[in-house]
N, C-alpha and C positions, 0 to 999 in steps of 0.2 A: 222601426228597424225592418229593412226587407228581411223575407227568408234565406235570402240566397247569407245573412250575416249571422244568423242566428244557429246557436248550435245545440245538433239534432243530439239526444238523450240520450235519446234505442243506440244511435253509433257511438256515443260513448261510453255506455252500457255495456256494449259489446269489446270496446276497446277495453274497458276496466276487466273484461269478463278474461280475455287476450292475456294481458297483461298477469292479472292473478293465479291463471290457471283454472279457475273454477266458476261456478254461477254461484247467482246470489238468491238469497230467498225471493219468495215473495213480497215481503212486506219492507227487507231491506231496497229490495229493486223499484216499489211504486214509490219508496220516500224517497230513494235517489229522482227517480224518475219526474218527482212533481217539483225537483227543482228548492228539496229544503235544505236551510241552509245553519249553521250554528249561531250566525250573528243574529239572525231575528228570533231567535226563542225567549228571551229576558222579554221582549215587548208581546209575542202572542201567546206568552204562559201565565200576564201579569194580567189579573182577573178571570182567567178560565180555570175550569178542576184541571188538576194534574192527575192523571188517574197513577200515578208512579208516588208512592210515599217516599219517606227521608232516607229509611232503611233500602229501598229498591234502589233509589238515585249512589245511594253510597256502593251501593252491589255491582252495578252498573259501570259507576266509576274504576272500581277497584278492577272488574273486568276489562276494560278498555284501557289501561293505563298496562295493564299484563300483556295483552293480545300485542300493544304498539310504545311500547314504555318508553320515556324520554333516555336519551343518549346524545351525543353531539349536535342531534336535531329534535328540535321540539318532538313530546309523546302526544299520544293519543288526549290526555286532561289540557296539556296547553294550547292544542288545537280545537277545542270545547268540542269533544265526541261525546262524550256523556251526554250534554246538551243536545247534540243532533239527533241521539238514540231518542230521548224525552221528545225533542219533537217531533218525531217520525211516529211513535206508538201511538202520541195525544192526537197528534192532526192526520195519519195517513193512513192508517191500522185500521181496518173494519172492526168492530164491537167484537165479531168471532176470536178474530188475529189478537185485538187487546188481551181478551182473556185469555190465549194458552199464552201468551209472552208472559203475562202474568203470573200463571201456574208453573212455567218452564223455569223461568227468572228465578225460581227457590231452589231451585238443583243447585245451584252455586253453594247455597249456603246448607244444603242437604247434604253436599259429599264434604262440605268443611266440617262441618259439623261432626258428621259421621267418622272423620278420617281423623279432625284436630282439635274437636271440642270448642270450635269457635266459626263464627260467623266467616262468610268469604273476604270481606271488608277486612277483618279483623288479623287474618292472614301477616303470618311473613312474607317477603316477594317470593321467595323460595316455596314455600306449602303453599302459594295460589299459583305457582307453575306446575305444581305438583297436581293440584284438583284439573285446574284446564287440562293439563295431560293425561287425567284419566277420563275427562270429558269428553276429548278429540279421540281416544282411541275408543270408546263409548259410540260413539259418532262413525266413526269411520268402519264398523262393525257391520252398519248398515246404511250406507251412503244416500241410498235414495230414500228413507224421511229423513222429515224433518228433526232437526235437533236446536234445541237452543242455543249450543255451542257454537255452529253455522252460523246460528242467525245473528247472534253477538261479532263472530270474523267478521261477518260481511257486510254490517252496520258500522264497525269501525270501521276497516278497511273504504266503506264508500265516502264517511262522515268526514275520513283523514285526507282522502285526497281531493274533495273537495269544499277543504277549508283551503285558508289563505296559508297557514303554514306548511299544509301539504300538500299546495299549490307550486309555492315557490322553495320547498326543500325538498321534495321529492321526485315533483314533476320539473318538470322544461317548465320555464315562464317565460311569458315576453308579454308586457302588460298593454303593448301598442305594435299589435300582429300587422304581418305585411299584409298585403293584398290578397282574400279569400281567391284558395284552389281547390278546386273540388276535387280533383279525381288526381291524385299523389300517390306515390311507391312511399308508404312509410319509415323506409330507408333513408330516401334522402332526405330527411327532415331530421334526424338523428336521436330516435325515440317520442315516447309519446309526453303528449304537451297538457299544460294544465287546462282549464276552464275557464 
């Protein structure tokens, strides 16, 4: 495929960043950015270590199904973000990144615990909006670190819009685009479009 068909990352990065309102991490942005995807994790997690145990993937889940929870359109679990997260820490995360996602990753279950005497997982939908909320306001306290809170939005948030679900229910789709323009007022196009 020439380049002139191929589509650049950084501008959709930047689109996603448009669109959100905010930037994304680091480690969210290089696994957006290397192009991972949810449907290939079953085949490149089948024989390599998962450095994410049962209890993290379930923590994980439970956060990304709160962050984007199913309603009249598929959530965050039917769009497999759980899985994108898993692939992003295993394949895209420097060894440094692995380990504070890993040490951060326990806060979930450190203010449930703290607050409800159970695990985040374990959570009513109610008491895990309850932790996220005091998470994000935690977070928002002091915007420029890092927080794991962030870094969970903005792994979902990139995981969800570029699956197939949150391709074609959130974004514009057109699976057989007209003829590449480069240089468009994103106006007349009528919002931004999937991947």
């Amino acid at each position: 495929m020439s380049n002139s068909n191929t589509i650049d990352r950084r501008e959709v990065l930047k689109t996603l960043t448009l669109i959100t309102g905010y930037t994304l991490t680091a480690g969210a942005a290089s696994a957006f950015l290397a192009g991972c995807k949810s449907e290939g994790v079953a085949a490149s997690t089948t024989g390599e270590a998962n450095i994410l145990s049962k209890e993290q993937m379930e923590t994980i889940a439970a956060v990304v199904e709160r962050i984007l929870p199913k309603t009249d359109t598929p959530g965050a679990l039917d769009a497999g973000v759980d899985q994108y997260v898993s692939l992003a820490v295993n394949k895209f995360y420097k060894e440094e990144d692995q380990k504070k996602f890993l040490d951060n990753l326990g806060k979930f279950d450190k203010y449930a615990s703290d607050k409800y005497k159970k695990t985040f997982a374990k959570l009513t939908d109610e008491n895990k909006d309850d932790v996220l909320k005091m998470m994000a306001e935690e977070w928002k306290k002091n915007e420029k670190d890092p927080h794991i809170f962030k870094e969970m939005r903005d792994l979902t948030v990139s995981g969800y819009c570029t699956s197939e679900q949150g391709a074609k229910q959130l974004l514009k789709y057109d699976p057989i685009p007209g003829p590449y323009k480069g240089c468009i007022d994103r106006a007349t196009v009528g919002g931004v479009w999937a991947l």
